[in-house]
C-alpha positions in Angstrom: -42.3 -24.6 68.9 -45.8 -26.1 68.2 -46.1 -29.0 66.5 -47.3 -28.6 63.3 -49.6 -30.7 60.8 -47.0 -30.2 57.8 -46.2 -33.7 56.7 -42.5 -32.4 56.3 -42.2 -31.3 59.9 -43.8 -34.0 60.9 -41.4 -36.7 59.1 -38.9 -34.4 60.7 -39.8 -35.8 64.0 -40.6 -39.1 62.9 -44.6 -38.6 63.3 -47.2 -39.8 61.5 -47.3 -38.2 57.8 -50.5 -38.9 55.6 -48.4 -38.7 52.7 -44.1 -38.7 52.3 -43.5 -35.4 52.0 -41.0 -34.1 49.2 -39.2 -31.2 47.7 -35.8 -31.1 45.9 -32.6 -29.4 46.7 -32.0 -26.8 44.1 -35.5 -26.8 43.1 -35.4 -23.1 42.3 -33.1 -22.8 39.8 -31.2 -23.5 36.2 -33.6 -25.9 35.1 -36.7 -24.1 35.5 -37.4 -21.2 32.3 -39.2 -18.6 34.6 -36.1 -18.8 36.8 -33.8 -18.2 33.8 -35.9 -15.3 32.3 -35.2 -13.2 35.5 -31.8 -14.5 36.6 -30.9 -13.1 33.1 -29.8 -9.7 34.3 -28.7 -10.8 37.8 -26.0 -12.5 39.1 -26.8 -14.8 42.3 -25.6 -12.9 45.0 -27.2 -9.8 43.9 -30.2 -12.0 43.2 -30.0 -12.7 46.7 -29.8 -9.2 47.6 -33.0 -8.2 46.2 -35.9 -9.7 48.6 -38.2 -9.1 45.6 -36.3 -11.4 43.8 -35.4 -14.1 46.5 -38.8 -14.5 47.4 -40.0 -15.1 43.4 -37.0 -17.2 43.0 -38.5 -19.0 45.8 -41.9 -19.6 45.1 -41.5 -20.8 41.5 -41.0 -24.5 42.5 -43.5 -24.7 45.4 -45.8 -23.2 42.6 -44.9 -25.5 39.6 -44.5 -28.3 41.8 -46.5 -28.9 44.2 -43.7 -29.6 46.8 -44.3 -29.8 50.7 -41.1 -27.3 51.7 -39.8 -24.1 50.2 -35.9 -23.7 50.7 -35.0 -20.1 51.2 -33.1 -18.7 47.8 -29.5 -18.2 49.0 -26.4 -19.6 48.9 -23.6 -20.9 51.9 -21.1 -18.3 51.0 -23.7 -15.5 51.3 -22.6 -15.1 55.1 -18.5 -14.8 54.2 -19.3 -12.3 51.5 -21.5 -10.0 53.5 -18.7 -9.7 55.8 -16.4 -8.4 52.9 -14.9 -11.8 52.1 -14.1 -11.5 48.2 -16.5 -14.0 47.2 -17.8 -14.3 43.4 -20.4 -17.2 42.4 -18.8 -18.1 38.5 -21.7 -19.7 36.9 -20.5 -23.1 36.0 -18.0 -23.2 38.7 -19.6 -22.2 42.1 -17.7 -20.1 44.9 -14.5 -18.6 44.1 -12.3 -16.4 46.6 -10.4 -14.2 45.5 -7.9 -14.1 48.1 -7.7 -18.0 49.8 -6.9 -18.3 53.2 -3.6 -19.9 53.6 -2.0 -19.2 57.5 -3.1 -18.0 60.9 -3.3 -14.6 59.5 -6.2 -14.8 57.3 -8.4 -15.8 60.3 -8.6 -12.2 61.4 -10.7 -11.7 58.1 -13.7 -13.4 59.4 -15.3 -11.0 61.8 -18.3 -11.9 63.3 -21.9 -11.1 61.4 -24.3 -9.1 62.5 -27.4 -10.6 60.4 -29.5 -7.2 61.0 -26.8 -5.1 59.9 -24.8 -7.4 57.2 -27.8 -9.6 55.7 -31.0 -7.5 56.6 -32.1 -8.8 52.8 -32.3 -12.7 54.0 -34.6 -11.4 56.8 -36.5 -9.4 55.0 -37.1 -12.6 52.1 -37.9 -14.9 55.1 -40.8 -12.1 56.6 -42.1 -11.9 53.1 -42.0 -15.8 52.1 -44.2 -16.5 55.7 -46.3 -14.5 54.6 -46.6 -16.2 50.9 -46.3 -19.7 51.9 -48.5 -21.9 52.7 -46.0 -24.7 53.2 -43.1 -24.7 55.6 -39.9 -22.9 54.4 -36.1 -23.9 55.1 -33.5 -22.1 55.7 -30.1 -22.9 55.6 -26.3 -22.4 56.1 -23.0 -24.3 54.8 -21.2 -26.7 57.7 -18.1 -25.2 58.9 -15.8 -27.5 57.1 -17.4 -27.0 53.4 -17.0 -23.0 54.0 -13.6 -23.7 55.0 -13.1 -25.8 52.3 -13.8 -22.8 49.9 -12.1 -20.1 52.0 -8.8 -22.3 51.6 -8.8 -23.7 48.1 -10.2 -20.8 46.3 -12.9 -22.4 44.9 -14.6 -25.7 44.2 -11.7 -28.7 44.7 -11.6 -32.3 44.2 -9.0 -33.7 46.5 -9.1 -30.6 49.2 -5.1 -30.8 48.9 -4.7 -27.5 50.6 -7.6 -28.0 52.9 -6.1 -31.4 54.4 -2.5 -29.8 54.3 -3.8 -27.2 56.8 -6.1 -29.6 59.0 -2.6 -32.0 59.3 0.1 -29.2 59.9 -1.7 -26.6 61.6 -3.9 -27.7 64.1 -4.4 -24.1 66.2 -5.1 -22.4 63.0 -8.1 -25.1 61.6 -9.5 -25.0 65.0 -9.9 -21.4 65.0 -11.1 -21.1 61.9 -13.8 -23.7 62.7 -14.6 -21.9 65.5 -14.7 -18.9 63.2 -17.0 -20.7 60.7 -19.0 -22.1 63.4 -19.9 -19.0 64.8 -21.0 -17.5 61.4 -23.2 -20.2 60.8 -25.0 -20.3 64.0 -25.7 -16.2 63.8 -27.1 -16.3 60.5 -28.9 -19.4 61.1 -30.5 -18.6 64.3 -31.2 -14.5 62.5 -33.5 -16.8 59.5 -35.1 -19.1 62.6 -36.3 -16.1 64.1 -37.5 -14.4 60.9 -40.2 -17.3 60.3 -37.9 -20.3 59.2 -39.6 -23.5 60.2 -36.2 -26.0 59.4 -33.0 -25.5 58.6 -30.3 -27.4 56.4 -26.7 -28.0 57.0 -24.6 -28.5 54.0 -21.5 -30.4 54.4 -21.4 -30.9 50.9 -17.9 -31.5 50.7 -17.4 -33.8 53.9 -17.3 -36.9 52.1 -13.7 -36.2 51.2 -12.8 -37.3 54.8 -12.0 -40.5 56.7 -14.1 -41.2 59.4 -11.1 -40.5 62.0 -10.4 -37.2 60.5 -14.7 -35.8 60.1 -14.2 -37.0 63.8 -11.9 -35.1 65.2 -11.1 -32.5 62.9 -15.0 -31.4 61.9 -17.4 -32.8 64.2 -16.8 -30.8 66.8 -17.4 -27.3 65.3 -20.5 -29.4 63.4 -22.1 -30.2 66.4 -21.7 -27.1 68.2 -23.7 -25.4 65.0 -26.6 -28.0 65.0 -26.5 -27.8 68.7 -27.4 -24.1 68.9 -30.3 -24.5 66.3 -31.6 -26.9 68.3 -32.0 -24.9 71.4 -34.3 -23.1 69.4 -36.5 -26.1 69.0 -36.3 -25.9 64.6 -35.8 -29.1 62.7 -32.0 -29.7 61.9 -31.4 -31.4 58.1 -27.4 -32.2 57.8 -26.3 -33.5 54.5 -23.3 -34.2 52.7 -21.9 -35.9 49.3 -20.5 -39.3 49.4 -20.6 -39.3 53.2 -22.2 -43.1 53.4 -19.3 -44.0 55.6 -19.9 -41.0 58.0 -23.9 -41.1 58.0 -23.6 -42.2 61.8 -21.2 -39.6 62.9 -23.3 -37.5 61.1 -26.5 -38.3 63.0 -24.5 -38.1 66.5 -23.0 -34.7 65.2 -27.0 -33.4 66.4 -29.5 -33.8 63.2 -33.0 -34.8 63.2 -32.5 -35.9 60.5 -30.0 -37.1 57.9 -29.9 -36.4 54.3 -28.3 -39.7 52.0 -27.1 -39.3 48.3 -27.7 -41.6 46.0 -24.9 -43.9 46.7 -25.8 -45.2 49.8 -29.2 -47.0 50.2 -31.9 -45.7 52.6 -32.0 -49.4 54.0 -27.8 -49.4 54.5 -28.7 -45.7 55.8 -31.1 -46.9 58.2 -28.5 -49.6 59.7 -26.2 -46.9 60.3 -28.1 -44.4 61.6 -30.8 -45.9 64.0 -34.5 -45.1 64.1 -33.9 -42.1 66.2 -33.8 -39.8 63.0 -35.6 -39.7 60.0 -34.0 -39.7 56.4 -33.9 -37.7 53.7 -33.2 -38.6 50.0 -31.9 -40.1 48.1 -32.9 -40.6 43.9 -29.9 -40.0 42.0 -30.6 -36.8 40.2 -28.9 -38.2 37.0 -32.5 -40.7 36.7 -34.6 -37.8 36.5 -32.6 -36.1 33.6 -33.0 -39.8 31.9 -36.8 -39.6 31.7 -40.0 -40.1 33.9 -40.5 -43.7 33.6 -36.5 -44.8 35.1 -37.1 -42.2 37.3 -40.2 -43.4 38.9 -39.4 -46.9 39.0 -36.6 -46.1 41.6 -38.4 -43.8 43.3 -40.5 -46.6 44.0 -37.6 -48.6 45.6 -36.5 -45.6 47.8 -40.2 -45.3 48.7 -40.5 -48.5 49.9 -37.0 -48.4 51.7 -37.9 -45.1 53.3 -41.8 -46.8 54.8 -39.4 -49.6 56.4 -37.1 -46.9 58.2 -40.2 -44.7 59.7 -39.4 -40.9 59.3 -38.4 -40.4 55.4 -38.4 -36.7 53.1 -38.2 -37.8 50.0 -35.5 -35.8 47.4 -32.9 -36.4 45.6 -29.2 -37.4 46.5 -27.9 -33.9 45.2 -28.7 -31.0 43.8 -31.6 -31.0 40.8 -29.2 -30.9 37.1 -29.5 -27.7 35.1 -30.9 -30.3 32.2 -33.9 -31.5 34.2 -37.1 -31.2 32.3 -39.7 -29.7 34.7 -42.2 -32.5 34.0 -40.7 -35.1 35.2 -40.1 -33.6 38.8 -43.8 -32.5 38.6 -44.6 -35.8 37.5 -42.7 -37.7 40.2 -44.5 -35.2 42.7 -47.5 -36.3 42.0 -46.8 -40.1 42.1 -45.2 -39.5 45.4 -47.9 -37.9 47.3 -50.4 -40.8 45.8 -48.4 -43.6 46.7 -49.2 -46.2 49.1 -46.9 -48.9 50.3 -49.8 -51.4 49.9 -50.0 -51.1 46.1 -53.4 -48.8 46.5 -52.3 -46.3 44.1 
């Protein structure tokens, strides 16, 4: 892959940038009106479905905001459900399944995907959004162990009780459903690389519910094996997780370029963990933006200036953008991120 002049690929690699590139996880979505007015009479996954409408969906935000990346409109279960898992997104909620996976005999439900034939509508959105975009676009899949996490609770969880019941008591059946998970992910991740995606982002959302031992041994392995194939392809690997400050160097080793950080853990503590091998990503607690410009901007500020000390830094939040954002303020905060200079020249 040539190297490219985009400040975001470039603070991918840990180059030079002439400004910190930005853009926001879930920055097409709830909180922007033109998104609403035409999600109205759509759920997501049918959303998804209709390239038309992915490819809107994800141009609103690179329009409205000026950001320096486009994320493909999608969502990590869209693999499981195009291969008939029952999958619905409740709004509100998130994934449910209607049938969880519970014992060695579910695994035989995950077949493996063939992206032309099961998902030829997230090919066809990337081939149309190269064409649209003037900015590099991500794509993007969920980690092995958040999938699983889904497939086997039903739905969104907070302790991951039946998850970490089957990890513990059933070691051949959570390895061959990480296997299983890891092979979906690196077909329909590798299928959107070689439809135009210039990065890629894996979401372990949910991985911050381990210990370190158990994201070791349990989840690394399938992890790596995923970010591992991508990179054969030469595309820039994001990997990010909730709450996973005590795993950010596992993380790293796991095979990102670079390493997203929530809001919990600073970018300097991140940094220390990590190395300067890999750039960050992150990490302004999304709840600041929702309080108003002004508290917003004065820690985006700080993470600015912890971000200049590391070397390779994407600035974005530490989650997902809040339904109750006001557009604005994001716009705003764009603005004072591509004009600001770590000697006070603004």
């Amino acid at each position: 892959m040539e190297k490219s002049v985009s400040p975001f690929l470039n603070a991918c690699r840990c180059e030079p940038v002439d400004h910190v590139p930005v853009w926001f996880m879930r920055q097409a979505g709830r909180s922007l009106p033109e998104y609403r007015a035409i999600r109205a009479s759509a759920s997501i996954l049918d959303a998804i479905k209709n390239p038309e409408l992915a490819c809107e969906i994800t141009l609103q935000p690179v329009r409205r905001y000026g950001v320096d990346a486009a994320i493909l409109f999608s969502d990590i279960v869209t693999p499981a459900a195009a291969i008939g898992i029952g999958v619905e997104i409740v709004p509100g909620r998130g994934p449910v399944i209607a049938e969880p996976f519970r014992s060695a005999s579910d695994i035989a439900r995950l077949r493996p995907i063939e992206p032309e034939i099961d998902t030829p509508y997230v090919i066809e959105t990337i081939r149309t959004l190269k064409r649209a975009l003037d900015v590099p676009l991500i794509g993007f899949a969920g980690a092995p162990f958040t999938v699983a996490s889904y497939l086997i609770e039903g739905g969104p969880s907070r302790n991951f009780t039946h998850t970490k019941a089957l990890m513990h008591t059933d070691e051949p059946t959570w390895f061959a459903l990480m296997d299983r998970l890891a092979d979906l992910a690196i077909a329909s991740l590798v299928s959107q690389i070689e439809a135009g995606a210039d990065a890629i982002q894996l979401f372990d959302s949910w991985a911050g519910s381990l210990s370190r031992r158990d994201y070791s041994y349990f989840v690394k392995p399938a992890t790596a094996r995923v970010l591992a194939a991508v990179g054969a392809t030469g595309c820039a690997r994001i990997h990010f997780g909730v709450g996973t400050g005590e795993l950010l160097d596992l993380m790293a080793d796991a095979g990102a370029d670079v390493v997203g950080v929530d809001w919990r853990t600073s970018l300097t503590d991140a940094s220390a963990r990590i190395g300067r091998h890999h750039a960050l990503q992150g990490n302004l607690d999304p709840a600041l933006v929702v309080a108003g410009y002004e508290p917003a901007r004065r820690e985006t500020e700080h993470i600015l200036r912890e971000g200049a000390r590391h070397g390779g830094h994407i600035f974005n939040l530490g989650h997902g953008v809040l339904p109750e954002t006001d557009p604005d303020v994001l716009a705003r905060l764009v603005e004072y991120i591509h004009s600001w200079d770590p000697d006070g020249r603004q």
